[in-house]
GUDREN-428566 format. One record per atom (N, C-alpha, C, CB): residue in three letters; x, z, y. Coordinates in steps of 0.05 Angstrom, whole numbers, padded with zeros to 5 digits, always signed. Each point is the difference from the previous one (the first is absolute). Glycine has a CB too. Example, Ala and Ser with C-alpha at 12.3 -4.5 7.8 and 13.67 -1.06 7.14 Angstrom:
<balos>
ala+00264+00156-00114;ala-00018+00000+00024;ala+00018+00000+00024;ala-00038+00025-00023;ser+00031-00039+00044;ser+00016+00001+00024;ser-00015+00014+00022;ser+00024-00043-00013;
</balos>
This chain:
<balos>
unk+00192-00207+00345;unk+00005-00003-00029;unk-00027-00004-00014;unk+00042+00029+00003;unk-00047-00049-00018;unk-00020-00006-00020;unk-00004+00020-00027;unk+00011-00048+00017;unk-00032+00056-00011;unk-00003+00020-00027;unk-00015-00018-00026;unk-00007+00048+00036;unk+00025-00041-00056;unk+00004-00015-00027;unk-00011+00010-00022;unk+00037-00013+00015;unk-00057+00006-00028;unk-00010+00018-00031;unk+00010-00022-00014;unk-00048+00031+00005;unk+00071-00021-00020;unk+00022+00000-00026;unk-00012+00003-00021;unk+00034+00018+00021;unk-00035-00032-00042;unk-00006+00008-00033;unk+00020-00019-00013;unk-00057+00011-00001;unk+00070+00016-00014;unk-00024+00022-00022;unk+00010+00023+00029;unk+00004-00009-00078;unk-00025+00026+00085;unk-00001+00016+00016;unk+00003+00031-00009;unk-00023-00037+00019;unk+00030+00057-00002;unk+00008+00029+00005;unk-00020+00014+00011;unk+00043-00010+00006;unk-00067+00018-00010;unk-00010+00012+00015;unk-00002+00026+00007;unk-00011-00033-00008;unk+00020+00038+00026;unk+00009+00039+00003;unk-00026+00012+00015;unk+00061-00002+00012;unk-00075+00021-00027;unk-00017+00005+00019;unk+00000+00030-00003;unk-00027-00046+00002;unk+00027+00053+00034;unk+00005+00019+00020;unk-00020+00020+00006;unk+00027-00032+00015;unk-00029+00044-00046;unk-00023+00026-00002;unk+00009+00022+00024;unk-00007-00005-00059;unk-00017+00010+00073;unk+00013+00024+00011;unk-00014+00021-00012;unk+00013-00020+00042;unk-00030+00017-00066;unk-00020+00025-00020;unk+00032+00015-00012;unk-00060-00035-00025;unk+00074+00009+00012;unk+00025+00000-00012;unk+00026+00017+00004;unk-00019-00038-00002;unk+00019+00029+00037;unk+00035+00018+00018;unk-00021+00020+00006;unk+00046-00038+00032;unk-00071+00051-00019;unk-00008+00021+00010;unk+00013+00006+00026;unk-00011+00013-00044;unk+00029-00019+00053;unk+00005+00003+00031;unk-00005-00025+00010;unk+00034+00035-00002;unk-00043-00041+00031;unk-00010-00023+00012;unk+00025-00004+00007;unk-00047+00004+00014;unk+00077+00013-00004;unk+00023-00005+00021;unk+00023-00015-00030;unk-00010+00053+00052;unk+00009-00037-00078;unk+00011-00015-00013;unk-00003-00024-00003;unk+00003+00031-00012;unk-00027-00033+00003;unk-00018-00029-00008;unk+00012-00023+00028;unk-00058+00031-00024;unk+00048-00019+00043;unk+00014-00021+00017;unk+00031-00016-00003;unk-00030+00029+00026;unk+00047-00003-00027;unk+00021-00004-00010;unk+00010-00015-00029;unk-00003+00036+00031;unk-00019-00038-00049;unk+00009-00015-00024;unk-00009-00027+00008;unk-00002+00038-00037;unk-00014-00037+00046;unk-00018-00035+00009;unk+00022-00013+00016;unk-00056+00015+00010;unk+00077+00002+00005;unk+00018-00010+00016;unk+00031-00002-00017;unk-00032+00022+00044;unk+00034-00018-00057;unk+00026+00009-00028;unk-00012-00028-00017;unk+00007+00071-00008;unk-00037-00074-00002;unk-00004-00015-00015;unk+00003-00030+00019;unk-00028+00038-00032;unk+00014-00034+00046;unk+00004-00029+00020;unk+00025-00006+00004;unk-00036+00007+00026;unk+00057+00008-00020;unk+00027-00016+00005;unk+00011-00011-00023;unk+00010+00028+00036;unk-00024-00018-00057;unk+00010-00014-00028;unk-00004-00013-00008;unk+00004+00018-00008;unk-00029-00033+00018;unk-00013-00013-00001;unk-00007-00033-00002;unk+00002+00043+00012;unk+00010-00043+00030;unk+00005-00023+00006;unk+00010-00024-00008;unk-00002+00027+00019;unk-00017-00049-00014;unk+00008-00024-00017;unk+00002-00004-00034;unk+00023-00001+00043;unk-00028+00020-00055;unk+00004+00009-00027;unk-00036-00012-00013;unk+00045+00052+00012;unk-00051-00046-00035;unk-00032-00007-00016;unk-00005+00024+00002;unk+00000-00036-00035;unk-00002+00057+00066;unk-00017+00022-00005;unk-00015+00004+00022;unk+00029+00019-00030;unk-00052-00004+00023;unk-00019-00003+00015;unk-00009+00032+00004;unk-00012-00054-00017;unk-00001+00058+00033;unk-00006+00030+00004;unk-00029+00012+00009;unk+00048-00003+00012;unk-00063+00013-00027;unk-00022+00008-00003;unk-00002+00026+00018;unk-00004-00024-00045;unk-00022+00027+00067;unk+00007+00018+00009;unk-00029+00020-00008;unk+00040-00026+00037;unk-00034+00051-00044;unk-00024+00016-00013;unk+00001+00028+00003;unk-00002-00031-00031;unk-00022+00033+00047;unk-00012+00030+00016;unk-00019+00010-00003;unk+00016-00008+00028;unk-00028+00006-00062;unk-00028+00011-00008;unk-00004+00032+00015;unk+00003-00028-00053;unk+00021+00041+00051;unk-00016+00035+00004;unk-00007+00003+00028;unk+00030+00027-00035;unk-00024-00056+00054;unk-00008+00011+00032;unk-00024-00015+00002;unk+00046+00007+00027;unk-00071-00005+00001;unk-00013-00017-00005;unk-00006+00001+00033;unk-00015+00003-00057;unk+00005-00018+00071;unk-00011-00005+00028;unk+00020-00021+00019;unk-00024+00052-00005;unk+00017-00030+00030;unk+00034-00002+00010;unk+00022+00012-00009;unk-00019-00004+00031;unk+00020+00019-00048;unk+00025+00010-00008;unk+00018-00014-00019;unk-00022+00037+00009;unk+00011-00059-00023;unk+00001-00020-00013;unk+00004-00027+00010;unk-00023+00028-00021;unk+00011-00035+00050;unk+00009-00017+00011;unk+00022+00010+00008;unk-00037-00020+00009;unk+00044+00041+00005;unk+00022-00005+00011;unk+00019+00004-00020;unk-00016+00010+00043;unk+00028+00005-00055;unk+00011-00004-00033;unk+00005-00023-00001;unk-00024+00027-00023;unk+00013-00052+00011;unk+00009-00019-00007;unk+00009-00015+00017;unk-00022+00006-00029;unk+00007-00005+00068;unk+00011-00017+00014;unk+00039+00004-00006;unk-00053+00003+00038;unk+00050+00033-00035;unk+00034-00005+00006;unk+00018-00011-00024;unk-00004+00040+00031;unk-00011-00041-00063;unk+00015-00007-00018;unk-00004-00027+00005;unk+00000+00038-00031;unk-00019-00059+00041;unk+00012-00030+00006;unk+00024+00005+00012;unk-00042-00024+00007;unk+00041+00038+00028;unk+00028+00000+00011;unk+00027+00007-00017;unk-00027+00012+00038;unk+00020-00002-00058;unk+00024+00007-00021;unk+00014-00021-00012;unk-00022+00037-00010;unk+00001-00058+00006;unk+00016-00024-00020;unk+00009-00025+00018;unk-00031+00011-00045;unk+00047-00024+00042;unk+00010-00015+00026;unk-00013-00037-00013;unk+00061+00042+00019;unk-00056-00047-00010;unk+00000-00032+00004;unk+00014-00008-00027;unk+00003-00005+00056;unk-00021-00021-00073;unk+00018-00002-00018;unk-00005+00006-00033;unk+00024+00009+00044;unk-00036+00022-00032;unk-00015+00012-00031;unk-00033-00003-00002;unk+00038+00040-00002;unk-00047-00055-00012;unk-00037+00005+00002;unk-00009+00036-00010;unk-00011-00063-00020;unk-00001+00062+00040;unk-00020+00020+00000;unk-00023+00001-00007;unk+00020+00007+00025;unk-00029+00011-00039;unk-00032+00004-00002;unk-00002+00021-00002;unk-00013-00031-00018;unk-00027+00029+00027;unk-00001+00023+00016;unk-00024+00000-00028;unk+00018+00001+00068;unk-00015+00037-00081;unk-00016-00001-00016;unk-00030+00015+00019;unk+00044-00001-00046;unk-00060-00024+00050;unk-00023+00009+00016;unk-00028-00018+00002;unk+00040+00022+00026;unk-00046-00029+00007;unk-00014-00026-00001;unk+00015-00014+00012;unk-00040+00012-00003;unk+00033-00047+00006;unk+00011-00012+00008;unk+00001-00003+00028;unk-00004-00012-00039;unk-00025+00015+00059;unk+00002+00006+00021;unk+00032+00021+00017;unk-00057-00011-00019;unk+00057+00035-00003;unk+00016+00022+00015;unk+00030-00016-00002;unk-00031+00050-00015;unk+00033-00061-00003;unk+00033-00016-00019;unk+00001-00018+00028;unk-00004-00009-00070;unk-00012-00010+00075;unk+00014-00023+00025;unk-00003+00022+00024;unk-00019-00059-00015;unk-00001+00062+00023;unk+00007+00023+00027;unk+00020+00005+00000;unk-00031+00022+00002;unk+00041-00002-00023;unk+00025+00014+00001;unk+00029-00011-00012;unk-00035+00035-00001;unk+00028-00067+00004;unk+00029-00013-00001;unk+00012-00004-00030;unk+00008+00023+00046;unk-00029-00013-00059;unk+00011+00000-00040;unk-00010-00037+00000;unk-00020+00069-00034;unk+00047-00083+00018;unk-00015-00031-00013;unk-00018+00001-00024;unk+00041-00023+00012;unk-00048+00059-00016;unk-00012-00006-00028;unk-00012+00030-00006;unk+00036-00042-00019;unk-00056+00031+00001;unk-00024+00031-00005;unk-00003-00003-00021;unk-00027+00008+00034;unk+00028+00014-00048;unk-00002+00013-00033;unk-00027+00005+00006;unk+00048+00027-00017;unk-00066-00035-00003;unk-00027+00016-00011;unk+00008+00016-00021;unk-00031-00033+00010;unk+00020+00066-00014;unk-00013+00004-00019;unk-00018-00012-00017;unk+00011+00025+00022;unk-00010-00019-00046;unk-00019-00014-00020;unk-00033-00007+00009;unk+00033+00026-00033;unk-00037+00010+00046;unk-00033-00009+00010;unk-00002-00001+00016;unk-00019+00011-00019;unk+00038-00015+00040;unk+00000-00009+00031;unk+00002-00038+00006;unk+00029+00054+00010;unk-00031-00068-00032;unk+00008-00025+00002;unk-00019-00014+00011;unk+00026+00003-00032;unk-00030-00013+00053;unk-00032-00015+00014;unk-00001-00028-00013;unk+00002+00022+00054;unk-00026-00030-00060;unk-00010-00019-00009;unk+00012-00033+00006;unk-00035+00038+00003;unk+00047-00035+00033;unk+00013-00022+00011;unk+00013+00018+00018;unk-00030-00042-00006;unk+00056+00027-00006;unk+00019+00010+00033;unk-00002-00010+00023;unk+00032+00006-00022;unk-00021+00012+00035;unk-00006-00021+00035;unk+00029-00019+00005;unk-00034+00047+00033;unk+00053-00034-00049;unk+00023-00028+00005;unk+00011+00017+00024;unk-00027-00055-00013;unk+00031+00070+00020;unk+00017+00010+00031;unk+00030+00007-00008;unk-00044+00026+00023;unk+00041-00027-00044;unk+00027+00012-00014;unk+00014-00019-00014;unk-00019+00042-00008;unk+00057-00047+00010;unk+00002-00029-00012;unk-00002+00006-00036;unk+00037-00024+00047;unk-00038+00044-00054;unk+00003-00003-00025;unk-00027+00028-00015;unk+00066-00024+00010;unk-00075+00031-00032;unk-00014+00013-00004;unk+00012+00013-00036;unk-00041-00028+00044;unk+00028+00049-00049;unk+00004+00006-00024;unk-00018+00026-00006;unk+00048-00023+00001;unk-00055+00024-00029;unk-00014+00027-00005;unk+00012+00006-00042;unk-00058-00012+00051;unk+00045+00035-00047;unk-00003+00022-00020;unk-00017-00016-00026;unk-00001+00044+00042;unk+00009-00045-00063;unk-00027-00007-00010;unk+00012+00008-00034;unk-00025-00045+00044;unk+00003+00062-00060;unk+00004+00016-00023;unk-00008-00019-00022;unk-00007+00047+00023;unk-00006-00066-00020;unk-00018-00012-00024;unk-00007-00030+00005;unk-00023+00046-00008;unk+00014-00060-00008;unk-00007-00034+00017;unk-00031+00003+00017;unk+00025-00034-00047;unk-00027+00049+00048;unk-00035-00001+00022;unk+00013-00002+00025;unk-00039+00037-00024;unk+00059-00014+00034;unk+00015+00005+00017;unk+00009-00018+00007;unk+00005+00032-00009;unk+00013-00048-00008;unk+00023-00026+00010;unk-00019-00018+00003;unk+00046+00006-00025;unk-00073-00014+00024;unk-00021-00023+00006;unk-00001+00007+00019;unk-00025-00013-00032;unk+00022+00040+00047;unk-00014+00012+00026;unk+00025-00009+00017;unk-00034+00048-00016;unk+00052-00038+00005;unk+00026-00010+00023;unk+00005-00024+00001;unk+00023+00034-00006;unk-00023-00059-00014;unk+00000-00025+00002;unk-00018-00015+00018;unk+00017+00008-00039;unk-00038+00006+00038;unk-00028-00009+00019;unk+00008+00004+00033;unk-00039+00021-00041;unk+00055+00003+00043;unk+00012+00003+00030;unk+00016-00009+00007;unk-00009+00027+00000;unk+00027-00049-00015;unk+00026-00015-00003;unk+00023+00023+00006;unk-00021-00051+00017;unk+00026+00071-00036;unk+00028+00010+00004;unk+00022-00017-00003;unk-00016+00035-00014;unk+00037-00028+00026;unk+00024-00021-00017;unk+00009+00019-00025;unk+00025-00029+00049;unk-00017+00046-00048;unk+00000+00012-00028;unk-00025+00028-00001;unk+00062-00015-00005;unk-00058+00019-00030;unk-00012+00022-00003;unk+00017+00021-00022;unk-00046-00030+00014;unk+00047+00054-00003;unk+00009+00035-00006;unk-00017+00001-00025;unk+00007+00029+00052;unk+00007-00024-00074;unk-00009+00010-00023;unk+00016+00019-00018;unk-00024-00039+00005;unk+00006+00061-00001;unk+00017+00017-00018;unk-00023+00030-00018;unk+00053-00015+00044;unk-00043+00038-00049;unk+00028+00009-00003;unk+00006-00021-00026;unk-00001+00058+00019;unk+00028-00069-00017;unk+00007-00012-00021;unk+00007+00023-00022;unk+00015-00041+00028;unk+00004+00064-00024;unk+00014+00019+00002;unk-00006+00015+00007;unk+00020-00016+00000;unk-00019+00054-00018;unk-00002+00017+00019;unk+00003+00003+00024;unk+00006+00008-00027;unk-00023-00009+00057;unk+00021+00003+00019;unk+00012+00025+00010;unk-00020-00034+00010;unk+00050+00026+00003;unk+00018+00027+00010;unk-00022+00016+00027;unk+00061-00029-00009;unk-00073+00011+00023;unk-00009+00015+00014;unk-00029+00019+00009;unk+00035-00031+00001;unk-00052+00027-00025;unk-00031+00014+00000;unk+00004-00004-00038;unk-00040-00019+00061;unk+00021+00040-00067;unk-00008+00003-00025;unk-00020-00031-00010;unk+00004+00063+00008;unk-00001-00065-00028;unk-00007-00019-00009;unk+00004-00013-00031;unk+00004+00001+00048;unk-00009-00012-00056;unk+00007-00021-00027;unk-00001-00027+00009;unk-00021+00028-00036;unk+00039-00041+00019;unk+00002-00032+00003;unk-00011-00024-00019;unk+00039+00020+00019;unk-00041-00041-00010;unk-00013-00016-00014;unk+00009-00017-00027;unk-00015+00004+00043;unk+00042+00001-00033;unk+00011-00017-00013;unk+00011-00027+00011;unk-00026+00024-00028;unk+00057-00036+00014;unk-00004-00031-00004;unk-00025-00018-00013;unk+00046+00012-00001;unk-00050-00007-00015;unk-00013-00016-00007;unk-00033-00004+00025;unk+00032+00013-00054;unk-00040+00010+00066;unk-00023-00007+00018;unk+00014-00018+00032;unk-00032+00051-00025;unk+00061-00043+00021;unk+00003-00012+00024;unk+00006-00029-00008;unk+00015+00042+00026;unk-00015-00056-00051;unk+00006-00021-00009;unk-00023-00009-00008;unk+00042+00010-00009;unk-00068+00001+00013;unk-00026-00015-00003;unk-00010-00002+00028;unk-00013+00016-00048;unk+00021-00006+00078;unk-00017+00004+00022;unk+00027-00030+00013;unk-00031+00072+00004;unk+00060-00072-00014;unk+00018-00027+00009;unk-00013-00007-00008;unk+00037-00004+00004;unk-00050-00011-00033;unk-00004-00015-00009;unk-00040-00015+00015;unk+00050+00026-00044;unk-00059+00003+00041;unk-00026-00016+00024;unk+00005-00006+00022;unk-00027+00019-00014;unk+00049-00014+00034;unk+00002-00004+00025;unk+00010-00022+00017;unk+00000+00037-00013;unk-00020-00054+00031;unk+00011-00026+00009;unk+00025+00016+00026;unk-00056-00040-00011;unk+00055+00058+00018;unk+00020+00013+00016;unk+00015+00015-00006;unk-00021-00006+00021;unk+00047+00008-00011;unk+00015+00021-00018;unk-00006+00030-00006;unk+00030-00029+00017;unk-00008+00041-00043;unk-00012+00024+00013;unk+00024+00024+00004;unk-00052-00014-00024;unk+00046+00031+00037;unk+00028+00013+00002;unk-00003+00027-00022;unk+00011-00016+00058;unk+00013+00035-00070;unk-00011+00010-00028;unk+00004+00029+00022;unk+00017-00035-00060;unk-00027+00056+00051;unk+00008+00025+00014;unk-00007+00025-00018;unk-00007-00023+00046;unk+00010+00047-00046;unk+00002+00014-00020;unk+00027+00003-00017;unk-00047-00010+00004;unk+00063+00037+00005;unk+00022+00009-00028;unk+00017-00019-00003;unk-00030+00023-00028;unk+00035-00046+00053;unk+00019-00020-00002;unk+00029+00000+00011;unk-00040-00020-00002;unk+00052+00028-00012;unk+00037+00002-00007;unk+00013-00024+00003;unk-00004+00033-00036;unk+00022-00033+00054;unk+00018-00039-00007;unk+00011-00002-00031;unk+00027-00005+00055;unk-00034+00021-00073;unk-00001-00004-00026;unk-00018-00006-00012;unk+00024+00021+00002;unk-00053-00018+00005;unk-00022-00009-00016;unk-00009-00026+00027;unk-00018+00057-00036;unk+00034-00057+00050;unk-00007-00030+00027;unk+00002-00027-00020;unk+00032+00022+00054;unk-00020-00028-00081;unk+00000-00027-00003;unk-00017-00001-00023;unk+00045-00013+00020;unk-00060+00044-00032;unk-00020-00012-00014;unk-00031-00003+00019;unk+00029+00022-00046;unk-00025-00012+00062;unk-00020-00005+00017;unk-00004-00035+00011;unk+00012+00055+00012;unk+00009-00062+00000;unk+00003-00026+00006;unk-00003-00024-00028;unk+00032+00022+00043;unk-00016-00004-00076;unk-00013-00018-00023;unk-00028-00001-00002;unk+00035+00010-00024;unk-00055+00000+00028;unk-00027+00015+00007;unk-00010-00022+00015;unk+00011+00052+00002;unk+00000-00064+00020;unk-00012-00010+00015;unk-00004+00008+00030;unk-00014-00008-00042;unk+00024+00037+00042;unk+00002+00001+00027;unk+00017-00016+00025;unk-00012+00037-00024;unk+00010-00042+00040;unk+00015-00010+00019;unk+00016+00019+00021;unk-00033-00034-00008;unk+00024+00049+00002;unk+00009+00031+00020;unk+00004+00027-00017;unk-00032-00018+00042;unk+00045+00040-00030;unk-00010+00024-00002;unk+00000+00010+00029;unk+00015+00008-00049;unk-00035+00018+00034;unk-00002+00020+00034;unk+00007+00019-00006;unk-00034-00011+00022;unk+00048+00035-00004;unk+00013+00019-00005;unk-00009+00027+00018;unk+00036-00036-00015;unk-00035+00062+00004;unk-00005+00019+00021;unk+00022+00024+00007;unk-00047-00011-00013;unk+00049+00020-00017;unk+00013+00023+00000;unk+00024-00010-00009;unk-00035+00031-00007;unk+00040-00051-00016;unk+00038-00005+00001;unk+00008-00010+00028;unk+00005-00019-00053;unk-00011+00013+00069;unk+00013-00001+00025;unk-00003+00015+00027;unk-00001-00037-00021;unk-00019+00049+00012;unk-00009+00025+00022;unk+00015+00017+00002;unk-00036-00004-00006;unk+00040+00016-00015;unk+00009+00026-00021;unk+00026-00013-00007;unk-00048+00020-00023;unk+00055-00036+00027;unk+00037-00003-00005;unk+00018+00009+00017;unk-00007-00036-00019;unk+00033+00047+00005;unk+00012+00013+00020;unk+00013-00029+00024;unk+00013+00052-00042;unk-00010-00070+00027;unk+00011-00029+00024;unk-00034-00015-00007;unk+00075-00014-00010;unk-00092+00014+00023;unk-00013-00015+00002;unk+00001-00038+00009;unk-00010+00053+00001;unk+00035-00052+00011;unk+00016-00029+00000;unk+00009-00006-00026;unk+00016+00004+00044;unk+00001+00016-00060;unk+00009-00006-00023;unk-00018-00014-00022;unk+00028+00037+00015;unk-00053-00017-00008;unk-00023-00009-00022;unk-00020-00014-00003;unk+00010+00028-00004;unk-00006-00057+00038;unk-00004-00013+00004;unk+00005-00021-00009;unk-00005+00026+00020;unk+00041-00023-00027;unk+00011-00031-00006;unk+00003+00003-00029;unk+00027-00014+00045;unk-00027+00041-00058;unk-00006+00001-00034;unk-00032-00022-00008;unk+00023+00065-00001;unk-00040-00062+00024;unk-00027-00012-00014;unk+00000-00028+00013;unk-00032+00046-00006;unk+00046-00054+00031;unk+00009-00023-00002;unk+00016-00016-00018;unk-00008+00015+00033;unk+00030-00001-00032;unk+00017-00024-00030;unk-00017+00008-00023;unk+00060+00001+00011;unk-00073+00015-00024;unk-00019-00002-00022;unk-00008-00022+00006;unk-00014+00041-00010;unk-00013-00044+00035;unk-00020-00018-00008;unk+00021-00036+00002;unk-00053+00041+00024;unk+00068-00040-00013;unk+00026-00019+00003;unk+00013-00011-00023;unk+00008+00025+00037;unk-00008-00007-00060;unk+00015-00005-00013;unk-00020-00017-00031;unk+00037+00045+00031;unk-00053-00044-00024;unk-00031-00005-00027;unk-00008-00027+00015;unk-00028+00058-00015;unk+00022-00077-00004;unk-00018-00022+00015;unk-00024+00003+00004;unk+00022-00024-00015;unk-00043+00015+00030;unk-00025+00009+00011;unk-00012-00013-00007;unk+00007+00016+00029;unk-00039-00017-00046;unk-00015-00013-00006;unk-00009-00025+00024;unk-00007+00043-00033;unk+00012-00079+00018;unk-00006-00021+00014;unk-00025+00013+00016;unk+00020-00040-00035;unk-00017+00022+00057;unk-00032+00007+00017;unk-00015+00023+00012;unk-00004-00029-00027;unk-00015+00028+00034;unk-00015+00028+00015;unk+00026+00015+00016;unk-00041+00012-00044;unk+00039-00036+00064;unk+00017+00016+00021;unk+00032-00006+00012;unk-00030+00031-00026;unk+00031-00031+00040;unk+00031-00019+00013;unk+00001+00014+00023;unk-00002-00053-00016;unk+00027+00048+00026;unk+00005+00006+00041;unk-00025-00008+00010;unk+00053-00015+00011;unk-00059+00034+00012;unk-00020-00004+00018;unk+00009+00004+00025;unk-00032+00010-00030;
</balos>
């Protein structure tokens, strides 16, 4: 099966700071993936509180979690992402290297401000993570606002996906904004049907037209 990045895209990403058990977490990565399939969602995989081997192996088994079909990324380096079978690697904001090495079919990072989104454009992401738009549900924080995420679309030759405090109710001002995506942690983590609250932010972003350009099937 050919794995497909869909826009306007879903991106679920698979805090394990977030579930706090490694055996749940597995289990939602595997709940979220079957929901997944063939659908505009994509699944971020993220293991800040481990670090070494305990971290490699962690994420090796959450690749084995997502099947064929759904893109993966591995929030890490890109080296560890193809090793370990992910088509794709999330940078952190200040983890973004100057040039990618390309091992990965697709790339994406973090980025808070336009210094950031130059740094990531310089590495060729295909999209770039900007947020908190929104309070987020899942770490303390404040948000930026629409309007900053409607000045970082508006500088960006790549798309960008919106994340932060995003509800399939505030999903189509996000996409008026300019986003092409949202990313999600805790409304689908933390839902009691995490399938359910999958296809709520699918028919959202489904249901809004998507800003011409920056971005198509890949």
């Amino acid at each position: 099966m050919v794995t497909v990045l869909y826009w306007p895209l879903l991106l679920v990403v698979a805090d394990l700071a977030y579930v706090g058990d490694e055996t749940r977490w597995l289990e939602l990565i595997r709940e979220v993936s079957s929901a997944s399939v063939n659908t505009p969602v994509a699944i971020q995989v993220r293991a800040k509180t481990l670090e070494g081997d305990a971290w490699r192996a962690a994420v090796a088994r959450a690749r084995e979690a997502i099947p064929a079909g759904v893109p993966a990324f591995l929030n890490g380096d890109e080296a560890t992402a193809s090793a370990l079978g992910y088509e794709a690697v999330h940078w952190p904001e200040v983890r973004v290297p100057a040039r990618a090495s390309k091992l990965t079919r697709w790339r994406s990072a973090a980025v808070h401000g336009e210094p950031a989104l130059r740094a990531a454009e310089r590495a060729d992401v295909d999209y770039a993570v900007f947020g908190s738009v929104f309070e987020p549900g899942s770490k303390p924080g404040a948000g930026a606002g629409l309007d900053a995420l409607r000045a970082i679309c508006a500088a960006s030759s790549v798309p960008v996906v919106a994340i932060g405090g995003i509800t399939p109710e505030r999903t189509a001002d996000c996409v008026s904004a300019g986003a092409r995506g949202v990313a999600v942690v805790s409304d689908v983590l933390g839902a009691t049907s995490p399938g359910a609250a999958i296809e709520a932010y699918v028919s959202a972003l489904g249901s809004v037209p998507a800003p011409a350009g920056k971005g198509g099937m890949r």
